[in-house]
N, CA, C and O atoms as a MOPAC input file, in Angstrom:
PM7 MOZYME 1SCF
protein

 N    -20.52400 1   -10.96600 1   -22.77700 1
 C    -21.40700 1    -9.83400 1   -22.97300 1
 C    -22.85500 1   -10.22000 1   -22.69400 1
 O    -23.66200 1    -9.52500 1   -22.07700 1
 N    -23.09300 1   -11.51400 1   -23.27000 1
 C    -24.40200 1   -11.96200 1   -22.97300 1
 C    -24.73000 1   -11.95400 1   -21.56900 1
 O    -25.75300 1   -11.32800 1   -21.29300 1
 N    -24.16800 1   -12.44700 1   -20.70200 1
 C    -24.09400 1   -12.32200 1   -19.08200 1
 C    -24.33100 1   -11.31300 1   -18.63000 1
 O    -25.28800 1   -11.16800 1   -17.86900 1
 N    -23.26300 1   -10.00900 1   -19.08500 1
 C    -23.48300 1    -8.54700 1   -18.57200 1
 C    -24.85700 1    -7.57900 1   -19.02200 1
 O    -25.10200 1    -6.40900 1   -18.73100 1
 N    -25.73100 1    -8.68000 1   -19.94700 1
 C    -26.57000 1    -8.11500 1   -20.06500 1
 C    -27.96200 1    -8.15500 1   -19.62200 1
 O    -28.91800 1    -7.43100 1   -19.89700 1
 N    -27.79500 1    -9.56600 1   -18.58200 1
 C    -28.70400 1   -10.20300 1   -17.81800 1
 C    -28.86100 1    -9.35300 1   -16.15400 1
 O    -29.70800 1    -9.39700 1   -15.26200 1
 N    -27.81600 1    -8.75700 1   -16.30900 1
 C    -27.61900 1    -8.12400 1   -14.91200 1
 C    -28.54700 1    -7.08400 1   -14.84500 1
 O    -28.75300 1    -6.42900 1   -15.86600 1
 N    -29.02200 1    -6.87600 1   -14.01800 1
 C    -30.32500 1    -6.00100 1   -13.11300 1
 C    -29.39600 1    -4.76600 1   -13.27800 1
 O    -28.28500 1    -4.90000 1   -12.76500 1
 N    -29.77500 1    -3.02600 1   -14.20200 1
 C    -29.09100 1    -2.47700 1   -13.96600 1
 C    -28.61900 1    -1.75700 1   -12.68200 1
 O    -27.49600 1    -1.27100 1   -12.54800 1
 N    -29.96200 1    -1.73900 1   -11.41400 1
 C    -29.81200 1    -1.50700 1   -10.46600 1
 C    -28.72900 1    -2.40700 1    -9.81000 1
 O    -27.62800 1    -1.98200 1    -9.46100 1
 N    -29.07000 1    -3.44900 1    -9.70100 1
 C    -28.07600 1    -4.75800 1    -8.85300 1
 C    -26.64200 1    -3.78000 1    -9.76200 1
 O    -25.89900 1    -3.15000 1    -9.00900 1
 N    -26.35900 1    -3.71300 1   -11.21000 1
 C    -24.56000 1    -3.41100 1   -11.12900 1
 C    -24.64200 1    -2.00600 1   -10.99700 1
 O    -23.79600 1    -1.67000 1   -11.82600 1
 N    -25.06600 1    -1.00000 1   -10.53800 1
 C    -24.88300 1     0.37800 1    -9.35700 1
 C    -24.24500 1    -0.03200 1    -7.84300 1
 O    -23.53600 1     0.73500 1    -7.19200 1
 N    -24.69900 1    -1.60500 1    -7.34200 1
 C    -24.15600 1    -1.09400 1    -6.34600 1
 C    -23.03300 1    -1.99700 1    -6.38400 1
 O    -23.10600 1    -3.16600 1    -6.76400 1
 N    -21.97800 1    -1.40800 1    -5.97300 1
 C    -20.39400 1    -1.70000 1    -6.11900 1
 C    -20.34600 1    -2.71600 1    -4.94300 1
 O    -19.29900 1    -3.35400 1    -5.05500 1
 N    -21.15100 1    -3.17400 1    -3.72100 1
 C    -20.94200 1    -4.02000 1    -2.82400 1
 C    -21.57700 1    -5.47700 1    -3.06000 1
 O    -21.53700 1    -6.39600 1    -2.24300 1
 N    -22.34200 1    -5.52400 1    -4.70100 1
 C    -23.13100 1    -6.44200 1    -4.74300 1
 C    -22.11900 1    -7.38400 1    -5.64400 1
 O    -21.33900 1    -7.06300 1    -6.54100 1
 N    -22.47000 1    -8.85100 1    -4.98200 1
 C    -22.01900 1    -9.82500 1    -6.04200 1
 C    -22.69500 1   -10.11800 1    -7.66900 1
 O    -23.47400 1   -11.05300 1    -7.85400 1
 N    -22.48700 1    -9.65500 1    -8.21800 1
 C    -23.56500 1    -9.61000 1    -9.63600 1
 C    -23.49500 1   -10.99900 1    -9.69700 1
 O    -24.57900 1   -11.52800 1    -9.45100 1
 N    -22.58300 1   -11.77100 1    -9.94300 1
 C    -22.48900 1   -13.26600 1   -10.74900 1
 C    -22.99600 1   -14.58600 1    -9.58000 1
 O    -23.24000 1   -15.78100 1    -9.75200 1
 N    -23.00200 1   -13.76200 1    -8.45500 1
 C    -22.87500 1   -15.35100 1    -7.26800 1
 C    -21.95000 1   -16.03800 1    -7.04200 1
 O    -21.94200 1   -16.75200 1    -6.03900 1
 N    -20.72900 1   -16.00100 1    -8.07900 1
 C    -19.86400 1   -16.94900 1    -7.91400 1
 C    -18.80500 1   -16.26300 1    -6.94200 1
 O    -18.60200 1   -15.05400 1    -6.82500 1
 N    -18.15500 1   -17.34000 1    -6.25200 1
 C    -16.85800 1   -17.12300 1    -5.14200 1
 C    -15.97600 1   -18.10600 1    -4.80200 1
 O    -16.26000 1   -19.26600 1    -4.50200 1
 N    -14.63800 1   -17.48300 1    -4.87100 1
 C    -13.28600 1   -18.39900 1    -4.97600 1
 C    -12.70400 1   -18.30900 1    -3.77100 1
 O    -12.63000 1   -17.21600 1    -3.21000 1
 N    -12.05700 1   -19.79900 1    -3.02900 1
 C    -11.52100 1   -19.53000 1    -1.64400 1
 C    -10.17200 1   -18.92300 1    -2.11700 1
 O     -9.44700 1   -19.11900 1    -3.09200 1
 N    -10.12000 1   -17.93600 1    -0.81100 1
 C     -8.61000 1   -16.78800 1    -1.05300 1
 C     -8.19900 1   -17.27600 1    -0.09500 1
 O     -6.97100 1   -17.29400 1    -0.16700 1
 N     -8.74900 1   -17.94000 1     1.30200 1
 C     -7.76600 1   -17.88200 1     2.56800 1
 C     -8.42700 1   -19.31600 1     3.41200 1
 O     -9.63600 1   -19.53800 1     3.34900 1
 N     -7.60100 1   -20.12500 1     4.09800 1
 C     -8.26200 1   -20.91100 1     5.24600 1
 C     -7.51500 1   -20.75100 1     6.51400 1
 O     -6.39100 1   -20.32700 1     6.24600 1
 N     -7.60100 1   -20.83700 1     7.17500 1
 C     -7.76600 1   -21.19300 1     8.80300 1
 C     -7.73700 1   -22.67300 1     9.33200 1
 O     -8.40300 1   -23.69700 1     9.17800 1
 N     -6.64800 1   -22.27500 1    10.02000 1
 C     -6.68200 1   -24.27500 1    10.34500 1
 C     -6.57800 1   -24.37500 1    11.84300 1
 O     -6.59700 1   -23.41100 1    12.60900 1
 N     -6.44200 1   -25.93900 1    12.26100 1
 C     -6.49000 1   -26.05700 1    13.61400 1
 C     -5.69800 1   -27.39600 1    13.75300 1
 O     -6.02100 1   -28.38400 1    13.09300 1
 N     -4.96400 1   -27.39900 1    14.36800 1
 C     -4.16700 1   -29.14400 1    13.98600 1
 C     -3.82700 1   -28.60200 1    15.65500 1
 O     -3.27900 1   -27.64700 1    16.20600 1
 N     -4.73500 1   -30.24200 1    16.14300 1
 C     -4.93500 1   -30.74900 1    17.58700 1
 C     -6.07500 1   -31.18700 1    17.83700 1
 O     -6.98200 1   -30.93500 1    17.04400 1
 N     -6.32900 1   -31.97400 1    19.03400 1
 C     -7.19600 1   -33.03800 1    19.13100 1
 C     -8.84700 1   -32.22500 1    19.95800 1
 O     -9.91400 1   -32.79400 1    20.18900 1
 N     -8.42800 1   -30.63800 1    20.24400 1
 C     -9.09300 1   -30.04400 1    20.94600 1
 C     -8.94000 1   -28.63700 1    20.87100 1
 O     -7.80500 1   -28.17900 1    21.00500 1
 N    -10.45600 1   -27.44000 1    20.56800 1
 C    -10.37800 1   -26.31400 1    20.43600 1
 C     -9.55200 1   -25.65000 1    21.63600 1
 O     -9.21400 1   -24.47300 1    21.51100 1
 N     -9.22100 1   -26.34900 1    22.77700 1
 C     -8.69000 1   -25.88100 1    24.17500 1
 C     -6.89500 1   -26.27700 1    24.17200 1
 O     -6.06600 1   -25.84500 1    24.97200 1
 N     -6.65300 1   -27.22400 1    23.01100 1
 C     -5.22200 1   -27.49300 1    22.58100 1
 C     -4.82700 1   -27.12100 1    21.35800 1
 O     -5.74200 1   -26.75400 1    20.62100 1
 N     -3.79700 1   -27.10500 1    20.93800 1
 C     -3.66300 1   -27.13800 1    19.59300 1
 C     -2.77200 1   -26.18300 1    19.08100 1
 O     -2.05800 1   -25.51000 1    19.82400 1
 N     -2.76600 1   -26.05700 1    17.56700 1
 C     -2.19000 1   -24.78600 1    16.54400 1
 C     -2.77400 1   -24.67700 1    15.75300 1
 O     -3.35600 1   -25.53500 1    15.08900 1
 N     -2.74300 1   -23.53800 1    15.64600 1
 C     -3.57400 1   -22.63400 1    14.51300 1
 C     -2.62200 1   -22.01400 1    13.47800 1
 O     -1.57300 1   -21.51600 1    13.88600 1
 N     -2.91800 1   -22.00800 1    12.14700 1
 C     -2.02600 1   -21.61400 1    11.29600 1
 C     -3.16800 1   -21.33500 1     9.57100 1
 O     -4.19900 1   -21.97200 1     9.35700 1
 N     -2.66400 1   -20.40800 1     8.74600 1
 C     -3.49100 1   -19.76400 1     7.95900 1
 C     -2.75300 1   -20.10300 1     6.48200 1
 O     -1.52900 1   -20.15400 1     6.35800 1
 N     -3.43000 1   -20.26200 1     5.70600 1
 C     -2.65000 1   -20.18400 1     4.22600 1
 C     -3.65400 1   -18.84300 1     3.33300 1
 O     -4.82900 1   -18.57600 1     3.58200 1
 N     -3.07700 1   -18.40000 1     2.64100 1
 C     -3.59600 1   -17.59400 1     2.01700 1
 C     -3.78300 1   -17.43300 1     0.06600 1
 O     -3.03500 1   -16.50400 1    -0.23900 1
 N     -4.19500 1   -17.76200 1    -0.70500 1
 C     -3.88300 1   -17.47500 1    -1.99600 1
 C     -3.14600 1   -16.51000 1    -2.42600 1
 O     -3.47900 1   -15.34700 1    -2.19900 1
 N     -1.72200 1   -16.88700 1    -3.30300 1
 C     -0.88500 1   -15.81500 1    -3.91000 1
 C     -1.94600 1   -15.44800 1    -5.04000 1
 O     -2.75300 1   -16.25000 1    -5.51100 1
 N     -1.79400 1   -13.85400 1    -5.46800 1
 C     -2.29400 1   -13.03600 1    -6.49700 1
 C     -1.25400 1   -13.39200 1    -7.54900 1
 O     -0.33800 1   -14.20600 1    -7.43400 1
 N     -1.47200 1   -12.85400 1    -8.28900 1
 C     -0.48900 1   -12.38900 1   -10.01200 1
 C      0.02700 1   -11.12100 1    -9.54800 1
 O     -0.33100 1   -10.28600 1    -8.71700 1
 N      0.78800 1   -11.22600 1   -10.19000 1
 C      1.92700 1    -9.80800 1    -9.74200 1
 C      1.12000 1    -8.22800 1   -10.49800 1
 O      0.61800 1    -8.17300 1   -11.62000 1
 N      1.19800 1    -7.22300 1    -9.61000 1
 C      0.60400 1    -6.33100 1   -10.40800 1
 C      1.20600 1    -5.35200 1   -11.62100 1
 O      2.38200 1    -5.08400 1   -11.37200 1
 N      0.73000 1    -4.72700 1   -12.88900 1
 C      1.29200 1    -4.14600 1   -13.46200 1
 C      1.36500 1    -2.46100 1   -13.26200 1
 O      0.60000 1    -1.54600 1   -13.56700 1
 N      2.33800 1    -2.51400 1   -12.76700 1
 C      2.44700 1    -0.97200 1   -12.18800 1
 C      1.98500 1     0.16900 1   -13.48000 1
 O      1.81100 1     1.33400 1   -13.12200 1
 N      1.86900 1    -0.03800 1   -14.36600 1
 C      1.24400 1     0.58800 1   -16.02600 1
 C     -0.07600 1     1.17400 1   -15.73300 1
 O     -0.53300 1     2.31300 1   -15.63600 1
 N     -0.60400 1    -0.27600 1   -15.60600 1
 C     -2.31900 1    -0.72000 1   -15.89500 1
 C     -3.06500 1    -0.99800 1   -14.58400 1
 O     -4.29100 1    -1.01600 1   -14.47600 1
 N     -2.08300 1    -1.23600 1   -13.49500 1
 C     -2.65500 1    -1.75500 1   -12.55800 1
 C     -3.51700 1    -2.92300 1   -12.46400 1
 O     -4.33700 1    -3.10700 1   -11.56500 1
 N     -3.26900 1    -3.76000 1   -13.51600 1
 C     -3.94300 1    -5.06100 1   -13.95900 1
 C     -2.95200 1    -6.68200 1   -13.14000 1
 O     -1.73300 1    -6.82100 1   -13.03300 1
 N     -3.61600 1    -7.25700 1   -12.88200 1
 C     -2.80100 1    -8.01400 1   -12.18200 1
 C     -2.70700 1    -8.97000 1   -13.38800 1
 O     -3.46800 1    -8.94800 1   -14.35500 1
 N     -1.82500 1    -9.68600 1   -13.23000 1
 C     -1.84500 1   -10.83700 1   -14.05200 1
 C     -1.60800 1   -12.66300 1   -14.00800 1
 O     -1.73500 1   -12.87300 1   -12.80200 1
 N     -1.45900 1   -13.42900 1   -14.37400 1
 C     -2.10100 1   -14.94600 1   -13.78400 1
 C     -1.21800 1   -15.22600 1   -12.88900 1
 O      0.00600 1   -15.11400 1   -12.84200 1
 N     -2.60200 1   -15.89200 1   -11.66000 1
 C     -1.98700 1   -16.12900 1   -10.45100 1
 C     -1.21800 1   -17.77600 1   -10.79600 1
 O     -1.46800 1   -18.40600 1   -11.82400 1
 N     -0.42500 1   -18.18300 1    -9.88600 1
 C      0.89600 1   -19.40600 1   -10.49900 1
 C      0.00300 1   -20.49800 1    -9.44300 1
 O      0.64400 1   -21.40400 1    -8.90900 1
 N     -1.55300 1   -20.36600 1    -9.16000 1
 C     -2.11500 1   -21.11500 1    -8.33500 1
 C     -1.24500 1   -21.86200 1    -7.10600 1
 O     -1.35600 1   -23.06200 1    -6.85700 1
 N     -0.54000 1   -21.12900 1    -6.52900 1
 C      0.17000 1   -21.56000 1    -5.46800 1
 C     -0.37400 1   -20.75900 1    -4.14500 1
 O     -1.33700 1   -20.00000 1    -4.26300 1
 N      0.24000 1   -20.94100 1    -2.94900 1
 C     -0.69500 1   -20.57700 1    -2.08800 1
 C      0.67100 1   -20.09000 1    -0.77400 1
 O      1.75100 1   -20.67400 1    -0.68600 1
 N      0.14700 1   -18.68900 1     0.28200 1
 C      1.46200 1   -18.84600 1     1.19200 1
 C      0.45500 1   -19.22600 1     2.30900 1
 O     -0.74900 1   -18.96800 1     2.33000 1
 N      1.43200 1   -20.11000 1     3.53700 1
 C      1.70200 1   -20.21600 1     4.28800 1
 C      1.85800 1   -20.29300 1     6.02900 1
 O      2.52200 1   -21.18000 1     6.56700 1
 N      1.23000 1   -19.35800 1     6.69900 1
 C      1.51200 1   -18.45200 1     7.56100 1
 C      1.53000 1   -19.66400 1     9.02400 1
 O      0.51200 1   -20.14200 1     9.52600 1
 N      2.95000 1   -19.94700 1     9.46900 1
 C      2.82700 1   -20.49100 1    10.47300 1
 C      3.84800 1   -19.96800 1    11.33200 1
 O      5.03600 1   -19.99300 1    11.00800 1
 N      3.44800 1   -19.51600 1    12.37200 1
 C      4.30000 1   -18.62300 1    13.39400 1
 C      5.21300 1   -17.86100 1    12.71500 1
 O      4.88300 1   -17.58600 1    11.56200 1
 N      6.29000 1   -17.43100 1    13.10700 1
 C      6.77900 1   -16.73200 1    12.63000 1
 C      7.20700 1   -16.98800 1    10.92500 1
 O      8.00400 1   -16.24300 1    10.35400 1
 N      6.60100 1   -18.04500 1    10.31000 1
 C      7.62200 1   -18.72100 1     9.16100 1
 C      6.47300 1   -19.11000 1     8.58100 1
 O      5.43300 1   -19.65800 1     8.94800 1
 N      7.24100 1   -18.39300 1     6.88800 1
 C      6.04000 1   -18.36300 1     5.89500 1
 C      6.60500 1   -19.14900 1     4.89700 1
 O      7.80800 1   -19.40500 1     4.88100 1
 N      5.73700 1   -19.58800 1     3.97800 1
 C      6.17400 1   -20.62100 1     3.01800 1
 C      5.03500 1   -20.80800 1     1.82400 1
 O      3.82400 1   -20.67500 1     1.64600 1
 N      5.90000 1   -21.09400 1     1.32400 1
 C      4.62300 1   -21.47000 1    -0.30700 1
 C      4.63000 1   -22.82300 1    -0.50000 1
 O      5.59600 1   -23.57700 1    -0.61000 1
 N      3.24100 1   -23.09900 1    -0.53500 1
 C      2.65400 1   -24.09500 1    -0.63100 1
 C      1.58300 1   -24.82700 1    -2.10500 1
 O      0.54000 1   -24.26700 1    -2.44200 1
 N      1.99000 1   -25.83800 1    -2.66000 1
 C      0.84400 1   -26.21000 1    -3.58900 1
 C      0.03300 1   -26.17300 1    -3.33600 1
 O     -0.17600 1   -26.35800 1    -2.13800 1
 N     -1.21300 1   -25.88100 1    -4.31600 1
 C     -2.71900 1   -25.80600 1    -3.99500 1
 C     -3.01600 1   -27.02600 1    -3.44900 1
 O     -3.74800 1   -27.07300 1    -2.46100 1
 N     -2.36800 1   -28.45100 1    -4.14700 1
 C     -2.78200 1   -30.15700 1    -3.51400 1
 C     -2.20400 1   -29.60900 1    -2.02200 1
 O     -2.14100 1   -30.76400 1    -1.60100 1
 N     -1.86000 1   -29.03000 1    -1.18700 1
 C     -1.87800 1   -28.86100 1     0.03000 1
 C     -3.54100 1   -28.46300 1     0.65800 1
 O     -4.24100 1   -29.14900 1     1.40300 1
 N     -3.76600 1   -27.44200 1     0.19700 1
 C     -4.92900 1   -26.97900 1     0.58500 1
 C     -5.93500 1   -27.70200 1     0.45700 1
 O     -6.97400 1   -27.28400 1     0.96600 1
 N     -5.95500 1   -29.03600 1    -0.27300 1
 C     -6.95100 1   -29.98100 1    -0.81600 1
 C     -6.83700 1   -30.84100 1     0.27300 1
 O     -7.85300 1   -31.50000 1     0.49400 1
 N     -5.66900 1   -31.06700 1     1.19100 1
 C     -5.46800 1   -32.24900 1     2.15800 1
 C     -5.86500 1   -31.75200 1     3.65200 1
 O     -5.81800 1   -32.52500 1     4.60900 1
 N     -6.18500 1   -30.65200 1     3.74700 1
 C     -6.80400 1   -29.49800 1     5.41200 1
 C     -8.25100 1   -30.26100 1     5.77500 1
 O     -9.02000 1   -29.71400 1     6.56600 1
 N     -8.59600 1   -31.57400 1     5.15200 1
 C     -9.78900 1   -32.13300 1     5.45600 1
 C     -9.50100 1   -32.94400 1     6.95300 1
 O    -10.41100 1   -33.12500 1     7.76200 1
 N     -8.52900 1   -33.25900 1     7.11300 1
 C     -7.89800 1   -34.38800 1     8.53000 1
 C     -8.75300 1   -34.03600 1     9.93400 1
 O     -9.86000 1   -33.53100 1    10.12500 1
 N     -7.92900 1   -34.43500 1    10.63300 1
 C     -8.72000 1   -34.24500 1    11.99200 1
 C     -7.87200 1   -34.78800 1    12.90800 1
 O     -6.91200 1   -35.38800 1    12.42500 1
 N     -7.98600 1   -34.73000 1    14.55000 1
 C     -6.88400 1   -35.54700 1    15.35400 1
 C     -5.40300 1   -34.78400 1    15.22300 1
 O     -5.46700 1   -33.62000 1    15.61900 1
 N     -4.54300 1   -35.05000 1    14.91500 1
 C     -3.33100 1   -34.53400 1    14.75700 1
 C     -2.96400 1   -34.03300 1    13.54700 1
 O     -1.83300 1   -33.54700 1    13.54000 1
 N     -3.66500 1   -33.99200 1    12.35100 1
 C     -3.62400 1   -33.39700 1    10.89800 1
 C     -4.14600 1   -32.08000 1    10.97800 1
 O     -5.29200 1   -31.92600 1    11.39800 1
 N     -3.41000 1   -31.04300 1    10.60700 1
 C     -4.16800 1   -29.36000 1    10.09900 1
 C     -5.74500 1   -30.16800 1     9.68000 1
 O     -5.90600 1   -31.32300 1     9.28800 1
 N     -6.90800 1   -28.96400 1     9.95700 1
 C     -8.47300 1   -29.21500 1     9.45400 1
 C     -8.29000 1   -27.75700 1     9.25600 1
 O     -7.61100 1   -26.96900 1     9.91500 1
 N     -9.08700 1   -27.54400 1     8.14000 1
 C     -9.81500 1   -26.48000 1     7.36000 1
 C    -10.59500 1   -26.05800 1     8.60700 1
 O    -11.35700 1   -26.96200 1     8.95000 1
 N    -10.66800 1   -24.77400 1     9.55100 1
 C    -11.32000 1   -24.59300 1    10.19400 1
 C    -12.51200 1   -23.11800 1    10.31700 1
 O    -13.55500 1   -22.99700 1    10.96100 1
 N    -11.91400 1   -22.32900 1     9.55400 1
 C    -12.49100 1   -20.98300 1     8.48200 1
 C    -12.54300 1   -20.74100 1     7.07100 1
 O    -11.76700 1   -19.79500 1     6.93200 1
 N    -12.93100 1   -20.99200 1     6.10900 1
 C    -12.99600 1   -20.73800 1     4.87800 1
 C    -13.19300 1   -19.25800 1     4.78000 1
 O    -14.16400 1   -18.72600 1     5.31700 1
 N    -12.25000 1   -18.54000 1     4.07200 1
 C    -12.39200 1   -17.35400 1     3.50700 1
 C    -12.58800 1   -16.92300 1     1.72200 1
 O    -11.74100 1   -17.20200 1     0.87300 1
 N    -13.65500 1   -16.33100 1     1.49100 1
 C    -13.83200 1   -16.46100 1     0.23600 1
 C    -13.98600 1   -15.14500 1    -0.19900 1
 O    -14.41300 1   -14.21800 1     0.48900 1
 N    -13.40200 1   -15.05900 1    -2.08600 1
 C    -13.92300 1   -13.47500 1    -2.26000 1
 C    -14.75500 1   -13.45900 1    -3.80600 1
 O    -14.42600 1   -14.19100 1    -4.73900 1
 N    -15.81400 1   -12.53600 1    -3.85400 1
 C    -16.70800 1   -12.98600 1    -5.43500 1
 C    -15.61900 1   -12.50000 1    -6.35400 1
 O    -14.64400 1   -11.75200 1    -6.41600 1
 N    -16.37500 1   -13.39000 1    -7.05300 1
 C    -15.90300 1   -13.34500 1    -8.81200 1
 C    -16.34300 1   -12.21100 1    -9.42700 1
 O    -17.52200 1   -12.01100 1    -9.71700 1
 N    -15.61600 1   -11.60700 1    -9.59600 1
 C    -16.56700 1   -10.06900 1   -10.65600 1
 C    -16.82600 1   -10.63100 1   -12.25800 1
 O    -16.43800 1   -11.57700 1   -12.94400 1
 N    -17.75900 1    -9.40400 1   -12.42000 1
 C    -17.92800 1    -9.66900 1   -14.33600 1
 C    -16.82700 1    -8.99300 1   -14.62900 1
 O    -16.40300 1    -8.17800 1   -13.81000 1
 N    -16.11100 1    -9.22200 1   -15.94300 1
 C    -15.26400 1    -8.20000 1   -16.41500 1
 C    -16.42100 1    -7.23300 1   -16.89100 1
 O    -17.64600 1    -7.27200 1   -17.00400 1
 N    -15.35200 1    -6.31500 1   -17.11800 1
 C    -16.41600 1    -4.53500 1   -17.67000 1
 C    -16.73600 1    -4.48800 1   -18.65900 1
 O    -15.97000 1    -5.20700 1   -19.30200 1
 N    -17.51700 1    -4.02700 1   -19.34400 1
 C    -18.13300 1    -4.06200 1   -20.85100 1
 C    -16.51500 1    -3.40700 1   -21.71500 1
 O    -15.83700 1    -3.89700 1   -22.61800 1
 N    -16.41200 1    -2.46400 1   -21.12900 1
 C    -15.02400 1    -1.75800 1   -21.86600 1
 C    -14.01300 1    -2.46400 1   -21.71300 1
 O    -13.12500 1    -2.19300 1   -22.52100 1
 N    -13.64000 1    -3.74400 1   -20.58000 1
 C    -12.64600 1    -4.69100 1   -20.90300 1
 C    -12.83200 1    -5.75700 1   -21.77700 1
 O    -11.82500 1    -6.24700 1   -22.28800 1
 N    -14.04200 1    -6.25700 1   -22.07500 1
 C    -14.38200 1    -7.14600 1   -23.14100 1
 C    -13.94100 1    -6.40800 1   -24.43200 1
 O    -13.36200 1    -6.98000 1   -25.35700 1
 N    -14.28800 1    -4.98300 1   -24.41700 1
 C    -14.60500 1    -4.67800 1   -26.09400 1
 C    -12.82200 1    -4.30200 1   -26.10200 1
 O    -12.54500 1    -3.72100 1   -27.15100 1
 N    -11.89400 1    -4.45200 1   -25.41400 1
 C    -10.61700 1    -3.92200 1   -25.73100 1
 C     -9.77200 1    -5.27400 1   -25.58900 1
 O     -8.57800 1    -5.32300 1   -25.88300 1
 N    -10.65500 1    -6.59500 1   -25.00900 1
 C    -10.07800 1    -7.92900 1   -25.54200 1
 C     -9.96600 1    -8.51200 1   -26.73900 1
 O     -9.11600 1    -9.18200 1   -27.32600 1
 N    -11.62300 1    -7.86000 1   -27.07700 1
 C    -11.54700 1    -8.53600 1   -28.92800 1
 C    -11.07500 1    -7.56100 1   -29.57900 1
 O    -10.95500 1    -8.03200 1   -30.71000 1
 N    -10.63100 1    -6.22100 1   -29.62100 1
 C    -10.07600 1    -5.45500 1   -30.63500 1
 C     -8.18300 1    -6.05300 1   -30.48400 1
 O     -7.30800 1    -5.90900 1   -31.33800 1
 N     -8.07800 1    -6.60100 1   -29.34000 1
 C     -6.34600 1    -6.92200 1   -29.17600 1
 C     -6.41000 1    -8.31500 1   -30.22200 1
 O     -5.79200 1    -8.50100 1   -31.27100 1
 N     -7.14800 1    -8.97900 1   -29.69600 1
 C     -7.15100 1   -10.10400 1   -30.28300 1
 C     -7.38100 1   -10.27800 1   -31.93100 1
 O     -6.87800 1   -11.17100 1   -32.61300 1
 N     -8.16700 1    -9.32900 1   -32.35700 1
 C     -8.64900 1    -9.08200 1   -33.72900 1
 C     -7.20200 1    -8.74200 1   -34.34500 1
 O     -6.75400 1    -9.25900 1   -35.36800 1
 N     -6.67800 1    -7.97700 1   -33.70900 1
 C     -5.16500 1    -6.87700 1   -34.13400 1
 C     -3.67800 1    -8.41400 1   -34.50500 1
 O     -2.64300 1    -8.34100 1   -35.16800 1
 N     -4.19400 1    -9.42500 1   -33.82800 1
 C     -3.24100 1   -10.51000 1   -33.32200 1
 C     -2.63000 1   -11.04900 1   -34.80200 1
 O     -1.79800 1   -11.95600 1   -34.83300 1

């Protein structure tokens, strides 16, 4: 709450603004070959939490990650995505895709501590 109250009320009107600054990688882009003119390209993406068709609230992601290489997809540990540093014949991290961190809403805070109070 203390946070949400530091926020510029103008800055949280506009729905395109990052209020917090902070941002989590959702996706990379790779390149495994010795040359932008050779090579393969292949993408992993962050799995979400499954959504609740109720609430429409998603819920905790299992920090695992898919896949995407030609036709064939696969789930991958996050320690995968930690090793896309290589070069030469190893996948390299070659796009970072990232998405901000939102604040939660004043009305989701105040309906965390009344659940929790209820506990």
């Amino acid at each position: 709450k203390e946070l949400l109250a530091l926020v510029d009320p103008k800055l949280a009107q506009d729905t395109g603004a990052n209020q917090t600054g902070l941002y989590e990688l959702r996706g990379v882009i790779t390149h495994q070959g010795a040359s932008a003119d050779s090579g393969h390209y292949t993408s992993y993406v962050k799995k979400e939490g499954r959504k609740d068709p109720g609430t429409g609230r998603r819920g905790e992601e299992d920090g695992k990650w898919w896949w995407f290489n030609d036709d064939k997809v696969s789930e991958v540990d996050a320690e995968k995505i930690q090793m896309l540093s290589g070069g030469g014949e190893s996948h390299s991290a070659l796009i970072l895709l990232y998405r901000a961190v939102e604040l939660p809403r004043m009305q989701e805070l105040d309906e965390g501590q009344g659940s929790k109070a209820t506990v």
